[in-house]
C-alpha positions as CSV (number, residue, x, y, z in Angstrom):
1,X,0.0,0.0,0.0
2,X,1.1,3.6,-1.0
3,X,0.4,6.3,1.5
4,X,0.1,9.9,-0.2
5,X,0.4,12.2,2.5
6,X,-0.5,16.1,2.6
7,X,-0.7,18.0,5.8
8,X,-1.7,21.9,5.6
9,X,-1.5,23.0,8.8
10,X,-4.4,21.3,10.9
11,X,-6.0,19.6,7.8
12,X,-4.7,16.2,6.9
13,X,-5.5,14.4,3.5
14,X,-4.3,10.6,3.4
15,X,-4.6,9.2,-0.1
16,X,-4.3,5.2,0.1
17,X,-3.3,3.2,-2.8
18,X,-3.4,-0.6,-2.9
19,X,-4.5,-3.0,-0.1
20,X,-4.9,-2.3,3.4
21,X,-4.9,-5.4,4.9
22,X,-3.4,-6.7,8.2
23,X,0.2,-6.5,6.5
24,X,-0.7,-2.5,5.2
25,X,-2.9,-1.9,8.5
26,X,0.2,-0.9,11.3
27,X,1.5,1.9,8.4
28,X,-1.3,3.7,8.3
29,X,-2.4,3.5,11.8
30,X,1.1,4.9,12.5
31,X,0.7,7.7,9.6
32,X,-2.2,8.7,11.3
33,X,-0.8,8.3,14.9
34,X,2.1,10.4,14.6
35,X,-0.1,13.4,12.9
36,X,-3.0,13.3,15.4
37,X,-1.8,15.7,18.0
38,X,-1.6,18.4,15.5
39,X,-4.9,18.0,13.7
40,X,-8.3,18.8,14.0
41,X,-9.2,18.3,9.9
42,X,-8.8,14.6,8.6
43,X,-9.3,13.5,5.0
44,X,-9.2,9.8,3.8
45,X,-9.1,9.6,0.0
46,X,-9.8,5.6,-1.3
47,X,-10.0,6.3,-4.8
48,X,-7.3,3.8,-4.9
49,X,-8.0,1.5,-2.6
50,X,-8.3,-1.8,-3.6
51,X,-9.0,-4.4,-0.8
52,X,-9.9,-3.6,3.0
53,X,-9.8,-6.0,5.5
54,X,-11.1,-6.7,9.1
55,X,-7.3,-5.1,10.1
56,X,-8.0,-2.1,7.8
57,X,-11.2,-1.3,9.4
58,X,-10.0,-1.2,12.7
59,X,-7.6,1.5,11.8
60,X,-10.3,3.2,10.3
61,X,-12.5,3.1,14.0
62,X,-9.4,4.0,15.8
63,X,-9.2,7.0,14.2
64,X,-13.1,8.2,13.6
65,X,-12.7,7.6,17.4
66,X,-9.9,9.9,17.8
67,X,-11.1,12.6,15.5
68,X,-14.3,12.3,17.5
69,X,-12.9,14.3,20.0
70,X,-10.6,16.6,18.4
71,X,-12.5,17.4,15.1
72,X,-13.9,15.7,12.1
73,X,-13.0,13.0,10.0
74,X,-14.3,12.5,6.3
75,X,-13.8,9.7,4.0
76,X,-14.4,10.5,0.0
77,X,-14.0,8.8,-3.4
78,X,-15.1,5.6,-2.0
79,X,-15.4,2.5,-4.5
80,X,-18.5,0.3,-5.3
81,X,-16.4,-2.5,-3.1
82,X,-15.7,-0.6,-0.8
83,X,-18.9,0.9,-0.2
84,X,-20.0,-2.3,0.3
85,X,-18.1,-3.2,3.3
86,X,-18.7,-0.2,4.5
87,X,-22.6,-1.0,4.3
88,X,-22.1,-5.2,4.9
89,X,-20.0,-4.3,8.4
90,X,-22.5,-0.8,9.5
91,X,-19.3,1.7,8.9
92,X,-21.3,3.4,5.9
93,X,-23.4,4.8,9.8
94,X,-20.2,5.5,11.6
95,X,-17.9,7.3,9.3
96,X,-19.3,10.4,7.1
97,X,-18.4,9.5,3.9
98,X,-18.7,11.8,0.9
């Protein structure tokens, strides 16, 4: 998995590319981990995202959860396949998605 990463002060836009899977999983939770402190704006852009597993969406919850608390979170360009985990597994209610 490619990470893309552009931070503009307290906005941060991850663009993922590839599979995040429970190999891919631990690079993005760490992307995100060592930005959260200084954010309060976070972008997720899937346009590229191939695959998702279980490993992928719990980095995804760990950091709507964070974001919760600090600002807002927004997920966009979101595939057909995707969108359908995102329904199958109830995350299409928990992450605002546009």
């Amino acid at each position: 998995m490619t990470i893309r990463t552009d931070q503009n002060g307290e906005k941060l836009d991850l663009a993922l590319e590839g599979r995040l899977d429970t190999t891919t999983a631990p690079e993005l939770d760490q992307a995100i981990k060592s930005a959260l402190d200084s954010i309060t704006d976070l972008t997720l852009d899937l346009e590229k995202l191939e695959y998702l597993s279980s490993a992928g969406l719990r980095v995804l919850l760990a950091a709507q959860k964070a974001m919760n608390k600090q600002g807002v979170m927004t997920v966009k360009n979101v595939s057909e396949n995707i969108m359908e985990i995102f329904e199958i597994t109830g995350f299409s209610e928990i992450l605002t998605i546009v």
